[in-house]
C-alpha positions in Angstrom: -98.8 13.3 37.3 -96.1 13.8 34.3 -95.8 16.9 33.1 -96.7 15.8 29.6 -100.0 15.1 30.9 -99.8 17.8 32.5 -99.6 19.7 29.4 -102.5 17.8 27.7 -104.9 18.6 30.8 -103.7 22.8 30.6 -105.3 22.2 27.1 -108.2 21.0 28.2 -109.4 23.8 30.5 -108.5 26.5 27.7 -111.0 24.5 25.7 -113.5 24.6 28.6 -112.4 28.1 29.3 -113.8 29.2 25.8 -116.9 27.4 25.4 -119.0 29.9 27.4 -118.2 32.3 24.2 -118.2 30.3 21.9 -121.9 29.4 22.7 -122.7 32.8 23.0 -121.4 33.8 19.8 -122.5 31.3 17.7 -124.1 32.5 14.3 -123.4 36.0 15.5 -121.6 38.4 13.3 -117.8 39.9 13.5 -116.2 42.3 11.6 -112.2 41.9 11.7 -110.5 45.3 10.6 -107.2 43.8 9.5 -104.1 46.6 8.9 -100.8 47.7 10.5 -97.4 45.5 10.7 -99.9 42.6 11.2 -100.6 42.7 7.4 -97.0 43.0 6.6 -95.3 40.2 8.8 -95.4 37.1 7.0 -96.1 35.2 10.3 -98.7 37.4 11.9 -100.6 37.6 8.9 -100.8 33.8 8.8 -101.8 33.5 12.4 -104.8 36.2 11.9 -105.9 34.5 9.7 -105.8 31.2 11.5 -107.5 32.9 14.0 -110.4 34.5 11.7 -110.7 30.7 10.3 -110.8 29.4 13.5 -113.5 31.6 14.7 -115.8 30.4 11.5 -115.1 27.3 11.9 -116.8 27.4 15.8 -119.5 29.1 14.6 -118.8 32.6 14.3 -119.4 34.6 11.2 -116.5 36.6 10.5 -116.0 39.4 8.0 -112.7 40.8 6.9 -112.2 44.7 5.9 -108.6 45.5 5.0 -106.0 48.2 4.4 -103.0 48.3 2.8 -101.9 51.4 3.5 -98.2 50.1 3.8 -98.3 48.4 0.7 -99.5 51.5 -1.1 -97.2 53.7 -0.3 -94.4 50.8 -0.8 -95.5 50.3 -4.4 -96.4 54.3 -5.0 -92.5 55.1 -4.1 -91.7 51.9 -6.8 -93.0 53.3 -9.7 -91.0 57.0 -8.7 -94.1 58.6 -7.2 -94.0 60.9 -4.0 -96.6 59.5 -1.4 -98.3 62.9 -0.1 -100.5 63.2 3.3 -102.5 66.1 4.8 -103.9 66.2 8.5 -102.9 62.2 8.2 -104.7 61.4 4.7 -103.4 60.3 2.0 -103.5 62.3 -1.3 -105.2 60.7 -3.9 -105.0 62.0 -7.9 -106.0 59.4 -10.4 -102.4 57.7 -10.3 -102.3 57.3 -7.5 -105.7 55.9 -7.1 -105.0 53.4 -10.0 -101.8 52.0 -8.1 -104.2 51.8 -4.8 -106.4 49.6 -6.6 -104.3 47.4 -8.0 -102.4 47.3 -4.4 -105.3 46.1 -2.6 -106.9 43.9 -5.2 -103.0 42.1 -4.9 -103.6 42.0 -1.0 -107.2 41.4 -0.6 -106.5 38.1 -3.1 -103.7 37.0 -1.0 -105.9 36.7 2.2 -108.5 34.6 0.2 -105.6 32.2 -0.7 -104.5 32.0 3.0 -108.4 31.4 4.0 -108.9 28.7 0.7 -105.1 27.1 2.2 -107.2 26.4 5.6 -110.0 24.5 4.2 -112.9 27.6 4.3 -114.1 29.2 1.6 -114.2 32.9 0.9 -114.7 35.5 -1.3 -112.6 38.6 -1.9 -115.0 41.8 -3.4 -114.2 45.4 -2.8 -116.8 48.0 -2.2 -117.5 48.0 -5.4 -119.4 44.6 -6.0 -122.7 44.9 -5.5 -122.7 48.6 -5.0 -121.5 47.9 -1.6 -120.2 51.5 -0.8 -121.3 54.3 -2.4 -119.3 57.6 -1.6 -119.0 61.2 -1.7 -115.4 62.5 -1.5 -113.9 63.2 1.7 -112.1 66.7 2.3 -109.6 67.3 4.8 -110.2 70.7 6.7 -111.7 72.0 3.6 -108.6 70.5 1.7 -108.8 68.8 -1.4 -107.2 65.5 -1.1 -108.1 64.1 -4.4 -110.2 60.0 -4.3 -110.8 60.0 -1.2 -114.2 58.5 -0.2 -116.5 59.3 2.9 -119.3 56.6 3.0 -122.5 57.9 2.3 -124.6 54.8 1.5 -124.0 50.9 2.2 -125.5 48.0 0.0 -124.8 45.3 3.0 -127.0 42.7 0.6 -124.1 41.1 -1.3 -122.1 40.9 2.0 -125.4 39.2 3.7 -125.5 36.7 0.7 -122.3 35.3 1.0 -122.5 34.9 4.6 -125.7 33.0 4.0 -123.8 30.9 1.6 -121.3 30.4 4.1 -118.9 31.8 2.8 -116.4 34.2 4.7 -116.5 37.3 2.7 -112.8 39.7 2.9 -113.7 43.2 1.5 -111.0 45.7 0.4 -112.2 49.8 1.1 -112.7 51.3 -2.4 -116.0 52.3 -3.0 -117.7 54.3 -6.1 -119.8 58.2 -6.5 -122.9 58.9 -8.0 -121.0 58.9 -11.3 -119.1 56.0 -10.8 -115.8 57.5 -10.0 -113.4 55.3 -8.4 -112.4 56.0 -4.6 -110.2 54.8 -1.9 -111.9 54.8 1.4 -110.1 54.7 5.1 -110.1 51.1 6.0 -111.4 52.0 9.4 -114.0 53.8 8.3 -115.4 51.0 6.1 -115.3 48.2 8.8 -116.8 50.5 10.8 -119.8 51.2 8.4 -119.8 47.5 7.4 -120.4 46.5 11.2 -123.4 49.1 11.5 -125.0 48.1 8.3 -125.2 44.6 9.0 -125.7 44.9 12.8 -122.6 42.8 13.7 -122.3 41.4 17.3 -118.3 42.6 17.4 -116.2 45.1 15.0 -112.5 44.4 16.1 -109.6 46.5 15.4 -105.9 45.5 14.6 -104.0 47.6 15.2 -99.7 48.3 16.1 -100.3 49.4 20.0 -102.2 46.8 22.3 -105.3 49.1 22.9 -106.0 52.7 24.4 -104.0 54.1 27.6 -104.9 56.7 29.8 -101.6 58.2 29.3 -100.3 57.2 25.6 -96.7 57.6 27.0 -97.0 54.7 29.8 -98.1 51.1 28.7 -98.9 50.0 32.1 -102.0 52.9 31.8 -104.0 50.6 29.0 -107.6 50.5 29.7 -109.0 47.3 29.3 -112.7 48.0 29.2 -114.7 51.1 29.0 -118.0 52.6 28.3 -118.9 55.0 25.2 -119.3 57.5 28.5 -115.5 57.3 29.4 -114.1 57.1 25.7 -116.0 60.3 25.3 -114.0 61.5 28.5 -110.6 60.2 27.2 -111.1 62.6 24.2 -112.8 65.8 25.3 -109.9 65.6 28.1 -107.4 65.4 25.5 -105.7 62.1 26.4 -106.5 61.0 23.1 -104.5 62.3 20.4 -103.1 61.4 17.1 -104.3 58.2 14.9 -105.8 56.9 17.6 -108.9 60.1 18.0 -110.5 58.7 14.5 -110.3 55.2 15.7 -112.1 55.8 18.8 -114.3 57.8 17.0 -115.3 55.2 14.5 -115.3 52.8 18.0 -118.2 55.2 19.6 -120.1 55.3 16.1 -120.3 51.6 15.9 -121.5 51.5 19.2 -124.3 54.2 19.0 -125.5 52.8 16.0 -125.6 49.1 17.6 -122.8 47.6 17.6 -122.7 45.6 21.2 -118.7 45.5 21.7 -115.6 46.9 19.9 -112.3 45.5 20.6 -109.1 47.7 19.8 -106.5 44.7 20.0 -102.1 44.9 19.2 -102.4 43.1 15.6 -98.8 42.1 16.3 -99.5 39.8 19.5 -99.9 36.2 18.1 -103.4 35.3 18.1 -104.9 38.5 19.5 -108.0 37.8 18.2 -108.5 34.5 19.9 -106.9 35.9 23.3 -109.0 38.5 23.5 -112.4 36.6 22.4 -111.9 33.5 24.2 -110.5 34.1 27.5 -111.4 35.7 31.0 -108.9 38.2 30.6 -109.0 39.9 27.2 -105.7 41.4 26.1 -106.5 44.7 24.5 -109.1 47.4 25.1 -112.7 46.6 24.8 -115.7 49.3 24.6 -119.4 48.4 25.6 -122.5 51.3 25.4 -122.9 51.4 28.9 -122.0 49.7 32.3 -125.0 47.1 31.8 -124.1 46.0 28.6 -120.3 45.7 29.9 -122.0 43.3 32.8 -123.9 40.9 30.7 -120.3 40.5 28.6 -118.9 39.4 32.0 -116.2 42.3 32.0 
C-alpha cells in the first residue's frame, strides 16, 4: 500500500476515533474560555476558532467568553496610562474602565468576523445585553480596586435564545450594578458562571501552560485527569500556587454546581480543543466530580 493512501486511511480512523464523542456530545452545551497568547497569535486565534466552528458544526453548542486582558493593558499604556494590579487584579477607575470597554468590544467583534468568515453565524453581546450579569464590586483583601465586578446574578435567557436560534453566541466579561454602573469582570469568573447558569456539559479553559502539574516546576508532573477530591488536595497541600489557585477554584465551582467536566487545556497547542475533545488521549488536564463520573467519560 502507498504511503499516500496510507495517509488517506490515518484520516479515516481519526474520523472513526471521534465519532463516539461526537455522538455523545451532540446538542450538549460547551463553554470555551478563550484568553492568553492564544488570543494574541494571529495563527492560534484562527485555529481556535476553527476548532470552536468545527465543534458547532458536529453538533455541539459552543459558547465563547473572552478576555483581553493583554489587549487592555497594550492600549491602556497607548494612551500614557500606568496599568496598576493588586494581589493580581487589575485596578479599574472610570478611564480605565472606558478603555476596557472599548478594548473588548474591538476583540469580542473580531472573533464574530472570524466565526461569520467560516460560514456560522454568531453573535457578539457583553454581559450587558440582556442583563446577562449583574454585579457587585469585587475588593481585593479589603482593597479597593476600582470596576471590578463579582457576579452576583446571571440572566442566562438571552444566551439560551440565541443558541436556540442557532446561533453561536461570543460574550465579552463586563457586566452592570444595581445602578447600572459599568464593570469589568474576570473572564474566568464569567465563563465560569455562564457554564453553571446554563448547566453546560463542558466549561474549557485556554490557557498559556498545558494543564495543572503536581509540581509546577517539572512538565513531565501534568495531571491529566482528576477528581474535585484531588484538586482540593493539590491546593490545601500547596502545590497550587499563583494564577493557577483561582482557576482551579473557578474549575471546582463549576463542578459542584453541575458542570460534568472541566478541561484546563495550553491555548497555544494548535487545535487543543479538538485534541483534547476528540481523542483517547486528551492533551491537557481534565477534572470530573468524582471517580464515577471520570469512568462513564472513559478516562
Amino acid at each position: 500500500m502507498g504511503d499516500e493512501m496510507q495517509k488517506y486511511l490515518d484520516k479515516a480512523e481519526v474520523l472513526i476515533e471521534a465519532l463516539p464523542y461526537i455522538q455523545k456530545f451532540n446538542r450538549k452545551i460547551i463553554v470555551v474560555k478563550y484568553g492568553g497568547s492564544a488570543m494574541i497569535d494571529e495563527t492560534l486565534k484562527r485555529r481556535v476558532i476553527q476548532d470552536v466552528t468545527l465543534l458547532k458544526l458536529v453538533g455541539f453548542k459552543p459558547i465563547i467568553v473572552h478576555g483581553g486582558g493583554k489587549e487592555i493593558s497594550r492600549w491602556v499604556g497607548k494612551i500614557g496610562m500606568e496599568p496598576k494590579f493588586i494581589k493580581g487584579l487589575r485596578v479599574t477607575d472610570e478611564e480605565t474602565m472606558e478603555v476596557a470597554e472599548m478594548v473588548l468590544n474591538r476583540v469580542n467583534k473580531s472573533l464574530v468576523r472570524l466565526v461569520e468568515e467560516l460560514g456560522v453565524r454568531a453573535i457578539g453581546i457583553s454581559g450587558k445585553d440582556g442583563g446577562l450579569l449583574r454585579v457587585e464590586k469585587k475588593y481585593a483583601d479589603g482593597a479597593d480596586i476600582g470596576y471590578v465586578g463579582k457576579i452576583k446574578q446571571v440572566n442566562i435567557q438571552v444566551v439560551q435564545d440565541l443558541l436556540e436560534k442557532d446561533f453561536l453566541p461570543i460574550i465579552c466579561p463586563v457586566g452592570l450594578d444595581d445602578e447600572y454602573h459599568t464593570y469589568n469582570i474576570n473572564a474566568d469568573d464569567a465563563a465560569d458562571a455562564i457554564a453553571r447558569a446554563i448547566g453546560a456539559e463542558k466549561l474549557a479553559f485556554l490557557t498559556d501552560i498545558e494543564g495543572v502539574y503536581k509540581n509546577p516546576n517539572d512538565s513531565s508532573t501534568r495531571i491529566s485527569a482528576m477528581t474535585v477530591k484531588e484538586a482540593r488536595s493539590l491546593i490545601d497541600e500547596g502545590y497550587v500556587g499563583g494564577g493557577m489557585l483561582p482557576k482551579l477554584q473557578n474549575c471546582i465551582d463549576a463542578i459542584e454546581n453541575g458542570v460534568k467536566k472541566v478541561h484546563i487545556l495550553d491555548g497555544r497547542i494548535p487545535h487543543c480543543l479538538l485534541l483534547e475533545i476528540f481523542t483517547n488521549k486528551g492533551i491537557g488536564t481534565a477534572i470530573f466530580k468524582d471517580e464515577e463520573s471520570r469512568d462513564e467519560h472513559g478516562e
